[in-house]
C-alpha positions as CSV (number, residue, x, y, z in Angstrom):
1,X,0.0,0.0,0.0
2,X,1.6,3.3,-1.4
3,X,1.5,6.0,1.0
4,X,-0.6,9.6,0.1
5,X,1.9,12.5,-1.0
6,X,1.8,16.1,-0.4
7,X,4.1,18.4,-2.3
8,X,5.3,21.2,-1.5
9,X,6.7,24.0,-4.5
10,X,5.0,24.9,-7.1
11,X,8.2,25.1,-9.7
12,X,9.3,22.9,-12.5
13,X,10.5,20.4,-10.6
14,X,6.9,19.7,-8.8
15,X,5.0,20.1,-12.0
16,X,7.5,17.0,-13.6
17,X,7.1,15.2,-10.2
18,X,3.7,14.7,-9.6
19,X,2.9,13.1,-12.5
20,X,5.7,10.6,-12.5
21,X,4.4,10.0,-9.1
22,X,1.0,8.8,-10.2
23,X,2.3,7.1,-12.9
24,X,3.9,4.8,-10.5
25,X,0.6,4.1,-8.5
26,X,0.9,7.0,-5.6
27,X,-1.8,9.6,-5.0
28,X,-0.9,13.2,-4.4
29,X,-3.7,14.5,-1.8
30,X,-2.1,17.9,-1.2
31,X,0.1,20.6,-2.9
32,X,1.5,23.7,-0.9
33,X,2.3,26.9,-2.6
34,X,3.9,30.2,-1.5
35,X,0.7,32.1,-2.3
36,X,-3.5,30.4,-2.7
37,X,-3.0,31.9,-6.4
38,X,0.1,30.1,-7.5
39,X,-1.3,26.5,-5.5
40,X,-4.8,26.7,-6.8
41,X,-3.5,27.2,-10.8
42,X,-1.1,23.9,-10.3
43,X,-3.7,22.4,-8.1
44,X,-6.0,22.4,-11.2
45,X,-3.4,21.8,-13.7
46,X,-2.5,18.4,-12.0
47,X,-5.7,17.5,-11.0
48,X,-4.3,17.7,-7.0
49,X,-7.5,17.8,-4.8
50,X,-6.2,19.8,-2.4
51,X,-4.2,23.1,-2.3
52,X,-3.1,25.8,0.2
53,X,-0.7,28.5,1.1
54,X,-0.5,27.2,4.5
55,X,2.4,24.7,5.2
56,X,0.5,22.9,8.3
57,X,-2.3,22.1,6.0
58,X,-0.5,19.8,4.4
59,X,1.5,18.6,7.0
60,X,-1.4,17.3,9.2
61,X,-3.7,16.5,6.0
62,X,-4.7,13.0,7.3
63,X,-4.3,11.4,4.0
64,X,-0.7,12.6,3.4
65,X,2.4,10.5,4.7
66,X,5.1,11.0,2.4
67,X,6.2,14.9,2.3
68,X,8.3,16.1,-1.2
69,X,9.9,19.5,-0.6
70,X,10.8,21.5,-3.5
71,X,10.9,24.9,-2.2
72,X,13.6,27.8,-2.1
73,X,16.3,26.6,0.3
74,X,15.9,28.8,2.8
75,X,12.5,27.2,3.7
76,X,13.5,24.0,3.5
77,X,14.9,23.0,7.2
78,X,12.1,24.3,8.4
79,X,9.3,22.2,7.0
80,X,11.6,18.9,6.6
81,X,12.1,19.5,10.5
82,X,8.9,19.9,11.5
83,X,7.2,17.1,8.5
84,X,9.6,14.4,10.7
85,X,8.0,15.7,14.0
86,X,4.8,15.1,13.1
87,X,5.6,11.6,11.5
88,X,5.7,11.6,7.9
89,X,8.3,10.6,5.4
90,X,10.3,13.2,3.9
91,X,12.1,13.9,0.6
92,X,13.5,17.1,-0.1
93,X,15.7,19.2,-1.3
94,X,18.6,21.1,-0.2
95,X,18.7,23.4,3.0
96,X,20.3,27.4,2.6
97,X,23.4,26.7,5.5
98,X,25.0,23.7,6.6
99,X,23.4,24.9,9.9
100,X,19.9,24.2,8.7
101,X,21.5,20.9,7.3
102,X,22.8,20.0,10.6
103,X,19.1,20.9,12.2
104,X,17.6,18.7,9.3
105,X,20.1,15.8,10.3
106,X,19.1,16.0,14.3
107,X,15.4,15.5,13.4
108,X,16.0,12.3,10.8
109,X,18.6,11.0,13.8
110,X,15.5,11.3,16.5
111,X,13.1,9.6,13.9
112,X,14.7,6.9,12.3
113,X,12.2,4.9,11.6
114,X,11.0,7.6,8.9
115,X,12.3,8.2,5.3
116,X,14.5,11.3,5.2
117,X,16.2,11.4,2.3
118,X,18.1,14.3,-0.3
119,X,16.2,14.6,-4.0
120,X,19.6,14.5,-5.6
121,X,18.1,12.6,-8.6
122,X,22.0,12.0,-10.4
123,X,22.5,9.3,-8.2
124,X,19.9,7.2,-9.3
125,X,20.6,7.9,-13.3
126,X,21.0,4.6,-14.6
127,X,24.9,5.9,-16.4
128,X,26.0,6.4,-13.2
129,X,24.6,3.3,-11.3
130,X,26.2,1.5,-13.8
131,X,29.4,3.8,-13.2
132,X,29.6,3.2,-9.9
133,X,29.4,-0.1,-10.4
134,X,32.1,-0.9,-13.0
135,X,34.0,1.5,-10.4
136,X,33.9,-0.6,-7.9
137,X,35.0,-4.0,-10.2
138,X,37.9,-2.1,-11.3
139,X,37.2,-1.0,-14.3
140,X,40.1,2.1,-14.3
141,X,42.4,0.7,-11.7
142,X,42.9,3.1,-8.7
143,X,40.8,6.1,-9.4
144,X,42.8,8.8,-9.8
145,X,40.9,12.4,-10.8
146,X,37.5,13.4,-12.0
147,X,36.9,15.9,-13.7
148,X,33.3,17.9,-14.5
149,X,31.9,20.2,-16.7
150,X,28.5,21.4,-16.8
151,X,27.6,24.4,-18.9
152,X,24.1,25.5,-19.4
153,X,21.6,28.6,-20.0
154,X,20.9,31.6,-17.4
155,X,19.5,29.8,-13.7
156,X,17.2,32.9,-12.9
157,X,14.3,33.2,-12.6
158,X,12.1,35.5,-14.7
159,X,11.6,37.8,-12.2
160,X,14.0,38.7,-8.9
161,X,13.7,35.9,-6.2
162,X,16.0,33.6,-4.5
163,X,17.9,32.7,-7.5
164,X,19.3,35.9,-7.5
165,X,21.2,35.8,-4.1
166,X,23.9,34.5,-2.5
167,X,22.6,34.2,0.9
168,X,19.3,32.1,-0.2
169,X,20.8,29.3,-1.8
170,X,20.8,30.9,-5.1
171,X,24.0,30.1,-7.9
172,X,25.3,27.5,-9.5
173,X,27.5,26.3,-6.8
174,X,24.4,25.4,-4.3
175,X,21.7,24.6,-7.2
176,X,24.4,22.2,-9.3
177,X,27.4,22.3,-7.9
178,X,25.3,20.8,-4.7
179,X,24.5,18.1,-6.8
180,X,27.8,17.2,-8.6
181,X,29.7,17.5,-4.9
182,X,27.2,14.6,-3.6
183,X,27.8,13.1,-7.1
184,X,31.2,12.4,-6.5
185,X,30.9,11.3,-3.3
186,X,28.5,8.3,-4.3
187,X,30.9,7.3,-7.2
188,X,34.5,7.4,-5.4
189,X,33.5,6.1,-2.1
190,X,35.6,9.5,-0.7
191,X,34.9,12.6,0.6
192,X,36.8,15.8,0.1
193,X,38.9,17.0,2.5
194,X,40.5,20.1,0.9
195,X,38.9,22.2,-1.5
196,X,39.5,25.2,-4.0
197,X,37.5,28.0,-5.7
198,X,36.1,30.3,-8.0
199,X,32.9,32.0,-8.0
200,X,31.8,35.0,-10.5
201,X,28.8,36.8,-10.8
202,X,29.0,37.7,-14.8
203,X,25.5,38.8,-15.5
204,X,24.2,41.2,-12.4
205,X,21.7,43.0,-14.2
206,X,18.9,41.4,-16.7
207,X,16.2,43.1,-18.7
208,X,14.0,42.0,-15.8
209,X,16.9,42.5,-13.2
210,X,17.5,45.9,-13.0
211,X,17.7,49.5,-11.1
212,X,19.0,49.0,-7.7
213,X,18.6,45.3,-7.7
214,X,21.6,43.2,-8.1
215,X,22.8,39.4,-8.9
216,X,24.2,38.6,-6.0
217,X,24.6,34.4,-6.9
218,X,27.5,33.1,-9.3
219,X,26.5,32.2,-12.6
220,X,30.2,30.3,-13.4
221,X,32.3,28.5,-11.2
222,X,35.2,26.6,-10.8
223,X,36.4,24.7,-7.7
224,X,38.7,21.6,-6.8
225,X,38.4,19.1,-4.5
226,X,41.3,16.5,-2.8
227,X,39.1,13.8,-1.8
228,X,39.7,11.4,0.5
229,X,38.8,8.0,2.8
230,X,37.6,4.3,0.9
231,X,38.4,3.5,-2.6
232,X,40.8,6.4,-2.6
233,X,44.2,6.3,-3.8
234,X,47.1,7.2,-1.0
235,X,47.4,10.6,-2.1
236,X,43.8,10.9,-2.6
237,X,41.6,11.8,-5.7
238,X,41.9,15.0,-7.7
239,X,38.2,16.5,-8.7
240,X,38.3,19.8,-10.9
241,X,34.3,20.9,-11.3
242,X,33.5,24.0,-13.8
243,X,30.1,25.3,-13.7
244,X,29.5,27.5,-16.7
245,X,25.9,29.0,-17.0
246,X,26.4,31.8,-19.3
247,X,25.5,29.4,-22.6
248,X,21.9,29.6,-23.6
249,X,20.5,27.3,-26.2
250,X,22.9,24.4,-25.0
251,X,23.4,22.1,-22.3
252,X,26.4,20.3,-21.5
253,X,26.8,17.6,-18.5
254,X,30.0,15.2,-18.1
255,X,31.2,13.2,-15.6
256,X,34.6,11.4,-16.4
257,X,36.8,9.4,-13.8
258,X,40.5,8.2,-15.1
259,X,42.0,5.8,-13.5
260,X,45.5,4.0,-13.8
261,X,44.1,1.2,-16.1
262,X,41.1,3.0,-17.5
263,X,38.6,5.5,-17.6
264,X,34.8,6.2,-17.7
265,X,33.1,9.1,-19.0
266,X,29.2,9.6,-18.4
267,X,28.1,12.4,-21.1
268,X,24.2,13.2,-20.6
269,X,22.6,9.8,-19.8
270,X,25.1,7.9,-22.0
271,X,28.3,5.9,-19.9
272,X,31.4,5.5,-21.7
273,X,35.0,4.1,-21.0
274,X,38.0,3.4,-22.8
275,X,40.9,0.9,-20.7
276,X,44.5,1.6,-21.6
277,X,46.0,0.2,-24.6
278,X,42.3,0.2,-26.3
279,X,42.0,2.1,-29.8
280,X,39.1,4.0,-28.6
281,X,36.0,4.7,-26.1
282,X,33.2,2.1,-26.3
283,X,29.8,2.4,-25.5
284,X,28.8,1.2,-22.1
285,X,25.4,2.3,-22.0
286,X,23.0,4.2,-24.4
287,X,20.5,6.9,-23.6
288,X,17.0,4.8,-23.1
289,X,15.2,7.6,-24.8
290,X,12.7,9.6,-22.4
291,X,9.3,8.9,-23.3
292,X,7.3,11.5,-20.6
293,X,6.4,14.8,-21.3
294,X,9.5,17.3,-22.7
295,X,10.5,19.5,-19.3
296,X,12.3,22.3,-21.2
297,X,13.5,23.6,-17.7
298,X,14.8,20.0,-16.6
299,X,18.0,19.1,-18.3
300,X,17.3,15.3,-19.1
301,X,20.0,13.5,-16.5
302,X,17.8,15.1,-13.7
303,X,14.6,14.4,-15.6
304,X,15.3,10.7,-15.7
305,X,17.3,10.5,-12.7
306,X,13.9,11.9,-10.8
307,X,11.6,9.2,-12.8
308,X,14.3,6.7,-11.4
309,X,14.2,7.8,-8.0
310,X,10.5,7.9,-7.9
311,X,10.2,4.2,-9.2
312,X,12.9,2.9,-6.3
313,X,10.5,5.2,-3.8
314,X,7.3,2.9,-5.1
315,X,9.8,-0.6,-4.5
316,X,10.3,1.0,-1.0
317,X,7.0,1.4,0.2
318,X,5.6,-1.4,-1.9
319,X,7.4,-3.9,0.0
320,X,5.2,-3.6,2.9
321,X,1.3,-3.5,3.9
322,X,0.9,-0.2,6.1
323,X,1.8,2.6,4.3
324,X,3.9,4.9,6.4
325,X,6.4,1.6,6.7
326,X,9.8,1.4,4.3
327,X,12.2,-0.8,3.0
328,X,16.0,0.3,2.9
329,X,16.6,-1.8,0.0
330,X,15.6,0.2,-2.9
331,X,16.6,3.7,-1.8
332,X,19.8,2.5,-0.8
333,X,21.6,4.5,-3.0
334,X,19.8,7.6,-1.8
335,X,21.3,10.7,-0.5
336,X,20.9,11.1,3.6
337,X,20.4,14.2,5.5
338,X,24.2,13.5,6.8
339,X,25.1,14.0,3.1
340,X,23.3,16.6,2.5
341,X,25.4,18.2,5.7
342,X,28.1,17.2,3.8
343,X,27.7,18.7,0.6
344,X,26.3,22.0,2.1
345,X,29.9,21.7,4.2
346,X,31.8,21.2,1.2
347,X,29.7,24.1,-1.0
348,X,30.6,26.7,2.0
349,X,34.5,26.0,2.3
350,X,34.6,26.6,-1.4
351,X,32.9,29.8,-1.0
352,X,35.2,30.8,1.8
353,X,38.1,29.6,-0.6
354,X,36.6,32.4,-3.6
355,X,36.7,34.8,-1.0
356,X,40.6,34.2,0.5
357,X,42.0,32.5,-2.2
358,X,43.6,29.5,-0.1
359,X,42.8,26.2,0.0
360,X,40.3,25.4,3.0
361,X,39.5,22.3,5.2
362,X,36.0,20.6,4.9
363,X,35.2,20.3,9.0
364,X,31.8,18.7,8.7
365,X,29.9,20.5,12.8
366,X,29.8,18.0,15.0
367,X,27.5,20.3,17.4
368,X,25.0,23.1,16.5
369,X,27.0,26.4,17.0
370,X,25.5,28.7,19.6
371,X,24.0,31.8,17.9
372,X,25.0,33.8,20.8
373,X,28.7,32.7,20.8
374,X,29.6,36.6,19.6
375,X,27.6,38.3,21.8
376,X,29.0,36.1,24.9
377,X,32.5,36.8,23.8
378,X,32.1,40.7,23.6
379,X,30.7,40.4,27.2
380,X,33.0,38.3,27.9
381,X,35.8,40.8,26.7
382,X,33.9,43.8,28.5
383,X,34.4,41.8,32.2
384,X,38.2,41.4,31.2
């Protein structure tokens, strides 16, 4: 028995999600959107029998048990938190600070017995499933560096909003670069310990962006990463990432690993690899083809990453009779809120890196810092 879904966001990512959840047998009860206007015209548009502006109507909707949170970032802690307090499963996206992430990964650690996973959809593309895998029989020897490349259109939105700042979880470094970090992690079994930076804001001003608003978030970015821990050479693996989203009408996404016998290369949904001594790359695994509806905002290795994730949440709930119940099995390979407190780690040392220059150390909190750690020190200071 699949459990009833409420949704929360109301952007492209919802609008591709609710269908594919339907598709695969689950029944979306509720949909929350930041105004009645905005909720009510998806509402209707995805035949979702209930809408609202108000996030505890959907949390305590009787019929909803499963909770998918595609909101701005900086909303995001707040209504996975309080979604796992209440009792419900929880998918969502990621949170603005790695202090939110580390408030997000107290909850899921008090409530275990709930889902709480990260909708990093990449994991679950089938090129890098299979990547992993071959990665993990050897396939290029000891891994050695990845490298990364993602170039793509403008991220903003059409008018000013989150997108365009820093501080909300706006760029390419949190919306992609998120992504790839967590990416990496999954394939090399490692987790960076050093890291590296760029960040440029190259369009600050729009048509629609203008007068005394700013850009704030980067639109290109470049950053390195000395990963380290299992499946790791001694000195560790070498990870350059470049983020280019000043390119409209094109989309590039590759994901190559070289080893010292071989190498893989994952462009779009296709997986490649080449050993050393071969003549050339052969194919490892074609693109499927997409056969759902064309998401012109949804580059396809998310699109059919998401339909892939949504399938291995149906496995998961399918394998038992009460509906709020789990199994670990098929989401396995699924993001935790501990990652996601990893990544959002790793995304803020690179920013401090842009900003000094120097290579910086990824110290994942151990404890939530006290918000009144300044204020004590100054009084502190003032007694002295």
């Amino acid at each position: 028995m699949l459990p009833g879904v409420g949704v929360f966001g109301t952007g492209s990512t919802a609008r591709v999600l609710v269908p594919l959840l339907k598709a695969e047998g689950f029944e979306v009860h509720a949909l929350w959107g930041r105004s009645e206007e905005e909720a009510c015209c998806l509402a209707k548009e995805l035949g979702i029998p209930f809408h609202t502006s108000r996030s505890d109507d959907v949390l305590l909707h009787q019929d909803v048990d499963l909770v998918c949170i595609y909101i701005p970032p900086s909303m995001t802690r707040q209504i996975a938190v309080k979604a796992l307090g209440i009792g419900k499963n929880v998918v969502c996206e990621k949170a603005a600070t790695a202090v939110d992430s580390f408030k997000m990964v107290t909850a899921a650690r008090y409530y275990p017995q709930l889902l709480s996973i990260m909708g990093n959809t990449l994991r679950f593309l089938p090129a890098f499933v299979a990547m992993r895998q071959l990665l993990v029989e050897g396939y290029v020897g000891e891994m050695q560096v990845c490298d990364v490349r993602v170039y793509g259109p403008s991220l903003l939105d059409q008018s000013y909003g989150w997108t365009c700042e820093e501080l909300m979880g706006g760029g390419g470094l949190h919306t992609v670069g998120s992504a790839i970090i967590d990416l990496l992690s999954y394939l090399t079994s490692a987790r960076a310990q050093r890291v590296h930076g760029l960040l440029r804001t190259f369009v600050q001003q729009n048509g629609l962006i203008r007068g005394i608003r700013r850009v704030t978030s980067d639109d290109f970015c470049f950053f390195q990463m000395l990963m380290g821990g299992a499946g790791s050479s001694s000195s560790g693996v070498c990870c350059t990432v470049t983020l280019n989203f000043n390119m409209p009408g094109s989309f590039v996404h590759e994901v190559m690993i070289v080893g010292s016998t071989g190498r893989l290369v994952a462009r779009g949904t296709e997986l490649y690899g080449q050993r050393n001594g071969s003549t050339g790359e052969e194919l490892l695994l074609g693109d499927s083809g997409w056969v759902g509806p064309e998401v012109k905002d949804m580059p396809l290795p998310h699109l059919q990453g998401l339909s892939s994730m949504v399938k291995a949440l149906r496995q998961s709930f399918q394998a038992h009779e009460e509906r709020r119940l789990w199994a670990r099995g098929p989401v396995a390979i699924a993001p935790t809120f501990e990652d996601g407190l990893y990544v959002q780690t790793v995304v803020e040392a690179v920013k401090r890196s842009s900003c000094s220059g120097e290579w910086e150390c990824v110290e994942i909190m151990s404890q939530e810092p006290d918000p009144n750690h300044n204020l004590c020190e100054a009084l502190q200071r003032n007694k002295n």
